[in-house]
C-alpha positions in Angstrom: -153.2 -12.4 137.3 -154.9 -14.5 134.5 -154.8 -13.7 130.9 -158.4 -13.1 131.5 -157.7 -10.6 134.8 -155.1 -9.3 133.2 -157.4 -8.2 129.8 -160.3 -6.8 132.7 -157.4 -5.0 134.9 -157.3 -2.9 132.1 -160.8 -2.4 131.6 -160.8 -1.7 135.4 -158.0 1.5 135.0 -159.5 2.7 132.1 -162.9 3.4 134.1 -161.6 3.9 137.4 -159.5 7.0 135.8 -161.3 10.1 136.9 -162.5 12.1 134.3 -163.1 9.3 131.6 -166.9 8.8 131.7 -168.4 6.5 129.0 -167.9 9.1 125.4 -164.5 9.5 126.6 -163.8 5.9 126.9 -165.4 5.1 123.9 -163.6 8.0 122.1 -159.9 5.9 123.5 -160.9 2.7 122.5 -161.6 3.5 118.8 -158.5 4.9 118.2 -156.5 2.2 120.4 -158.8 -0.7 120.1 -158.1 -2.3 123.4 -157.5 -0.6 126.6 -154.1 -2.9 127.3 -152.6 -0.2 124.2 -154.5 2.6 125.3 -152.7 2.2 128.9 -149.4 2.3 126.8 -150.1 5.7 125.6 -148.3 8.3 125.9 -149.0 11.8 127.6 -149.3 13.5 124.4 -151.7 11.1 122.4 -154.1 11.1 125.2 -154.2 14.5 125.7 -154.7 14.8 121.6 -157.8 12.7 122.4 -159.3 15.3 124.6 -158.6 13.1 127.8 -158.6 15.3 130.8 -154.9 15.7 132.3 -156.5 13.7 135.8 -157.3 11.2 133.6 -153.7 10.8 132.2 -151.9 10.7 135.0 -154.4 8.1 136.9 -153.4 6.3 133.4 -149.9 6.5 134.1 -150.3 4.9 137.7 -153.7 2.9 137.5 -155.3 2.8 141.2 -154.1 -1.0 142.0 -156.0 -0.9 144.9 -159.4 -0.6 143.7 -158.8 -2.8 140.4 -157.7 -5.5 142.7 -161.0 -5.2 144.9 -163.2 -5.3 141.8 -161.5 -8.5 140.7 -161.5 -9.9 144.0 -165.4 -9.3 144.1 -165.7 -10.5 140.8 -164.5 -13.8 141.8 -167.7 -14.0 144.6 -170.6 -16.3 143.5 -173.2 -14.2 141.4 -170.9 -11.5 140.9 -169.9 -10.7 137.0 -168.6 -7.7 135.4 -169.5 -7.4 131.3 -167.2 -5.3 129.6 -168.2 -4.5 125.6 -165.6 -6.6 124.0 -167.4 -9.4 126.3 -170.1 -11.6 123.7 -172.4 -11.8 126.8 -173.0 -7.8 126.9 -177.1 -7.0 126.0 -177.0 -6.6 122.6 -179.6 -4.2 122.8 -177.8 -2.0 125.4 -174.4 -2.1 123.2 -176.8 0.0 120.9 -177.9 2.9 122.4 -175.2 6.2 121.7 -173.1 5.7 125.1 -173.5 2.2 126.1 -171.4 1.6 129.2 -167.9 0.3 128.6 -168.7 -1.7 131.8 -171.7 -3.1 133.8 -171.6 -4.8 137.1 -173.7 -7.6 137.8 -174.9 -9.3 141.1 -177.4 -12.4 139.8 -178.2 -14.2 136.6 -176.1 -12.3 133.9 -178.2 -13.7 131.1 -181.2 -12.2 131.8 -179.6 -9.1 130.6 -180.3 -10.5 127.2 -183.7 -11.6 127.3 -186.4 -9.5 126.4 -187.0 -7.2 128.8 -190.0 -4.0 129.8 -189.2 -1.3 132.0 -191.5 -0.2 134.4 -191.0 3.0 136.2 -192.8 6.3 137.7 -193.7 8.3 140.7 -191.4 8.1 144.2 -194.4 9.2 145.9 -197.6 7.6 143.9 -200.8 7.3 145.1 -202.1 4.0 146.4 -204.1 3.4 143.3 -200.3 3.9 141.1 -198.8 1.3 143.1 -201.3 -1.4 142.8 -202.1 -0.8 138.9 -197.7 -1.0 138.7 -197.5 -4.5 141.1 -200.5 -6.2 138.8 -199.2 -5.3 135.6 -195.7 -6.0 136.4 -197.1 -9.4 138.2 -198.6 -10.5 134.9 -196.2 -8.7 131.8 -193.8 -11.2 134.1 -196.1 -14.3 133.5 -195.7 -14.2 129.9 -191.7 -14.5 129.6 -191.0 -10.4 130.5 -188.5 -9.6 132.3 -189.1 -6.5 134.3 -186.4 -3.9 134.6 -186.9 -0.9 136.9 -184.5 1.1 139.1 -185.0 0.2 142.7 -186.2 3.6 144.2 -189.2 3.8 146.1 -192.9 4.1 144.8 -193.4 2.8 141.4 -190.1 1.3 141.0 -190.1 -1.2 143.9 -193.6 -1.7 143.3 -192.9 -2.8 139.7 -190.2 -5.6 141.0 -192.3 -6.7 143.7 -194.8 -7.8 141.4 -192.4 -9.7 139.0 -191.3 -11.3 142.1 -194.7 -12.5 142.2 -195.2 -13.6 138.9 -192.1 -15.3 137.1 -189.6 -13.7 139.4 -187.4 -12.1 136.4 -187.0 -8.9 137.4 -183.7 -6.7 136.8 -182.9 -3.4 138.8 -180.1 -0.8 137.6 -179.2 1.3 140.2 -177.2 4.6 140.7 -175.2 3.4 143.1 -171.9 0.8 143.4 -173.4 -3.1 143.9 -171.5 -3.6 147.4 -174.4 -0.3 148.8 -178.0 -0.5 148.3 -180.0 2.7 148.0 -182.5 3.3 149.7 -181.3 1.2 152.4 -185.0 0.0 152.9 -185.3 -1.6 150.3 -182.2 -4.0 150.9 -184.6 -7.4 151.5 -186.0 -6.1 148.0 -182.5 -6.0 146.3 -181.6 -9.4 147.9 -184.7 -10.9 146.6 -183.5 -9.3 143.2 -180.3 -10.3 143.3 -181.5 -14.5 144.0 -184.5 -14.1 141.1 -182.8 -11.8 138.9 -180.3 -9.0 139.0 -178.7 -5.9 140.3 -176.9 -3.8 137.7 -174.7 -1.1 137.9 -172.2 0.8 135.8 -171.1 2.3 138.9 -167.8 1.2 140.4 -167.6 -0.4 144.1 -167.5 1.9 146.4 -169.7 4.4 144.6 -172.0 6.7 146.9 -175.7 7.7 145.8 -175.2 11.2 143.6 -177.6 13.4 142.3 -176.4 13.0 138.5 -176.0 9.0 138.9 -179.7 8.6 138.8 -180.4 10.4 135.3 -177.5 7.7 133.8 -178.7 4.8 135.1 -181.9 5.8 133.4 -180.5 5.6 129.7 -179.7 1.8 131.1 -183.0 1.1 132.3 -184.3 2.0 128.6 -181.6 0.6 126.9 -182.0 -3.0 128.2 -185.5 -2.9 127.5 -187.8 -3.3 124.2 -190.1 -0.9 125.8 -190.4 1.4 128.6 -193.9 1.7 130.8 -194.7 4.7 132.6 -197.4 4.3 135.5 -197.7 7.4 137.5 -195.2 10.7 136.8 -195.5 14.2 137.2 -194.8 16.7 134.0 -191.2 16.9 136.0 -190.7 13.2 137.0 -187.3 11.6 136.6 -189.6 8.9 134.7 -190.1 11.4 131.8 -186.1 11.7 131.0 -186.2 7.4 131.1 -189.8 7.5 128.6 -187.1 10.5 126.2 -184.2 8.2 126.4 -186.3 5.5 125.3 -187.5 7.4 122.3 -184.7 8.4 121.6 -183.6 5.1 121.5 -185.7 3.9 119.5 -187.7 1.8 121.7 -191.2 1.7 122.5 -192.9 4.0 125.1 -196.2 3.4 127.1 -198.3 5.4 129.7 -201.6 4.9 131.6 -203.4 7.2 131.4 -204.9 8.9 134.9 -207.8 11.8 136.0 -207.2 15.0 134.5 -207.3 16.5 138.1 -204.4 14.0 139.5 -201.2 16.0 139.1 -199.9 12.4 138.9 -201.2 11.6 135.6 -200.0 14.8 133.8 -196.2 13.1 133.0 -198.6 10.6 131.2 -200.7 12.5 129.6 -197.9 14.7 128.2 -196.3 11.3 127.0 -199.1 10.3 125.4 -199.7 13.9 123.7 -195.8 14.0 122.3 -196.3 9.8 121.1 -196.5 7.5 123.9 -199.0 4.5 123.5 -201.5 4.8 125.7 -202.5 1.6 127.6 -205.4 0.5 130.0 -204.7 -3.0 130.8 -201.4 -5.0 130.4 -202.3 -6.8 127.0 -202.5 -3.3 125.1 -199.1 -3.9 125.9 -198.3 -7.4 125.0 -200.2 -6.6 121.5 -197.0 -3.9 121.1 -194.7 -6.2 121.9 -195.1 -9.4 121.0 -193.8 -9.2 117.1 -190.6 -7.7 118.8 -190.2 -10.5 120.7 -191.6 -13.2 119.1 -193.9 -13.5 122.0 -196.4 -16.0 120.6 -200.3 -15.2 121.4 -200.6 -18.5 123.1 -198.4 -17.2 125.5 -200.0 -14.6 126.4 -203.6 -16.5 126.4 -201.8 -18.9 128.9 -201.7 -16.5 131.8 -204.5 -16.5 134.0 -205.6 -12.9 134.5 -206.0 -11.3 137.6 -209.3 -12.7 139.0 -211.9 -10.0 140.6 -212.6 -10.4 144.2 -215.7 -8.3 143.9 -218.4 -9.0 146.1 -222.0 -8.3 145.2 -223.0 -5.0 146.6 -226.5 -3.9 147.2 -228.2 -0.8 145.9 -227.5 1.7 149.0 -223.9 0.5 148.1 -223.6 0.6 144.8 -225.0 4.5 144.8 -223.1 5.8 147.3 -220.1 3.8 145.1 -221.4 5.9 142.1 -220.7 9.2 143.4 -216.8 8.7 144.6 -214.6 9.0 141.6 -211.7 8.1 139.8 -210.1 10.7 140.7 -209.6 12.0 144.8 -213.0 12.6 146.3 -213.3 14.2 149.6 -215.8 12.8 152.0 -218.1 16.2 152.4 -217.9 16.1 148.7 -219.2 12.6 148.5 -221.7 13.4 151.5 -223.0 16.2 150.2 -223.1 14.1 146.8 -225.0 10.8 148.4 -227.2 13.1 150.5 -226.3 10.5 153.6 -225.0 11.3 156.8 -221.6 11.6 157.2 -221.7 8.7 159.6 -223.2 6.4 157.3 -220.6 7.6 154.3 -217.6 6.8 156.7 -219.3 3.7 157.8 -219.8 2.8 154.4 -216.6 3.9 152.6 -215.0 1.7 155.5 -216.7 -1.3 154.0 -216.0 -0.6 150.4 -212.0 -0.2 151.2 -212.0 -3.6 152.8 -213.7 -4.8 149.5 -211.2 -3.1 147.0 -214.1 -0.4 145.8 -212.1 2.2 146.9 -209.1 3.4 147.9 -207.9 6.3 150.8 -206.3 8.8 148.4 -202.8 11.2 149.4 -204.1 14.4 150.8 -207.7 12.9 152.2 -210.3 11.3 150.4 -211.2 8.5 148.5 -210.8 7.0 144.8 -212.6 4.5 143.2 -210.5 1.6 141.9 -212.8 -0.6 139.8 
């Protein structure tokens, strides 16, 4: 091996040893400095250190056969592992509490250092969440964000499909190894990604989707980012333990705010209770940002905002329109509201989906979008 291999081998046993998460690691490599010396430990000084006897054996006898796998898909194109002695690891990530002593990376490694948002939420949003999450993300990307999110379903993929509209700078930190995507439906997604922008991981190779691998990669997903945006979350969405990290962090949180009957809304709405900036459209978000980032206001006027592909309604329209809300409205309810039949009301509602009035809402029903 290279100098260079020889310096990351190390890195490689260190985390590869099981047992030595990222406060353990960091706790060896202030007292050794480099993990080439820690390796050259003895028995007793590690175990002084609190590292778990597992861990100090697999020291003793590094696993050679995984180490030589990561630095054999190291050497693929795309492929980079940052390690937190490399200059080229996000200097905002290096300063949360327990930055990962490694990071895998399939894509462009130096959008890890640009500024970035994260947008995240509901696995299971409502149709209105995941448009309202692709048009934001579609334009925050326009003005020079990158958008970080975490590749599950709902909010998340609907967050990177939208920066894949816009600028295409989009980064996703999974729970997983980088040689598995999870879910597997969303593998044309991570390959778009990975082309655009880039998978990241802290996982090794090999690594199989784990219950506690997802709350992790969450104090990533904040930690790359200036800010964190949440769109849709329940009071016990995952998303809420990203929006704490973030705080915690440091960073800056936002949340749209939703209908006090959507059980959807209430992770927002609690956000926005303990701190959380609320926003309605994507500049309230920009306006937060942009002295962070030195985002310049002509940036922002630069990008063309979403243009409304309203078309002129006439009055029977426009009442029965009035009396579906913004939150889920059944169709008796809106019946019984419009005092129309409920053929017409169907008929009608029909027509103002195919417009983008409305929107079919989980459960049955309708909500009103503009």
């Amino acid at each position: 091996m290279t100098g260079a291999q020889t310096d990351l081998g190390a890195w490689l046993a260190l985390s590869l040893a099981p047992g030595v998460g990222s406060v353990t690691l960091g706790r060896i490599l202030e007292h050794f400095e480099t993990p080439a010396a820690a390796l050259q430990a003895s028995a007793s000084q590690l175990d002084g250190l609190g590292v778990p006897a597992q861990a100090v054996a697999a020291l003793r006898e590094p696993d050679a056969a995984r180490i030589e796998q990561a630095l054999e898909w190291v050497s693929g194109e795309g492929n980079h592992i940052l390690t937190l002695a490399d200059p080229r690891y996000p200097a905002l990530l290096r300063d949360i509490p327990d930055p990962p002593p490694l990071i895998y990376i399939n894509g462009d490694v130096d959008l890890l250092s640009m500024p970035q948002l994260a947008m995240v939420g509901s696995r299971n949003p409502s149709r209105t969440g995941e448009e309202t999450a692709q048009g934001f993300a579609r334009y925050l990307s326009r003005t020079g964000l990158t958008i970080t999110s975490g590749l599950a379903t709902g909010i998340d993929a609907a967050s990177h499909q939208g920066a894949l509209e816009g600028s295409g700078l989009t980064v996703a930190v999974v729970g997983t190894g980088l040689d598995r995507v999870y879910p597997a439906r969303h593998r044309e997604l991570a390959h778009a990604i990975a082309e655009k922008g880039a998978l990241v991981s802290e996982f090794p190779l090999g690594t199989q989707p784990a219950r506690g691998n997802f709350p992790r990669r969450n104090r990533i997903i904040s930690g790359l980012s200036v800010g964190t945006l949440v769109v849709e979350a329940a009071l016990k969405s995952g998303s809420l333990i990203t929006a704490r990290l973030a705080m915690e962090q440091g960073r800056e949180v936002f949340a749209i705010p939703g209908s006090i009957h959507n059980p959807l809304a209430r992770g927002c709405h609690r956000l926005i209770r303990d701190g959380a900036k609320l926003v309605e459209t994507a500049e309230h978000v920009l306006e937060e940002l942009a002295p962070l980032i030195s985002l310049s206001l002509q940036q922002m006027d630069e990008v063309e905002p979403n243009k409304s592909t309203e078309v002129e309604l006439d009055e029977e329209y426009r009442r029965l329109l009035d009396e579906v809300g913004f939150e889920a409205t059944s169709v008796d309810t809106i019946v019984d509201r419009s005092g129309l039949t409920a053929e017409a009301v169907s008929s009608m509602l029909l027509v103002l989906e195919l417009q983008g009035h409305v929107t079919t809402a989980p459960g049955g029903g309708y909500t009103r979008v503009k």
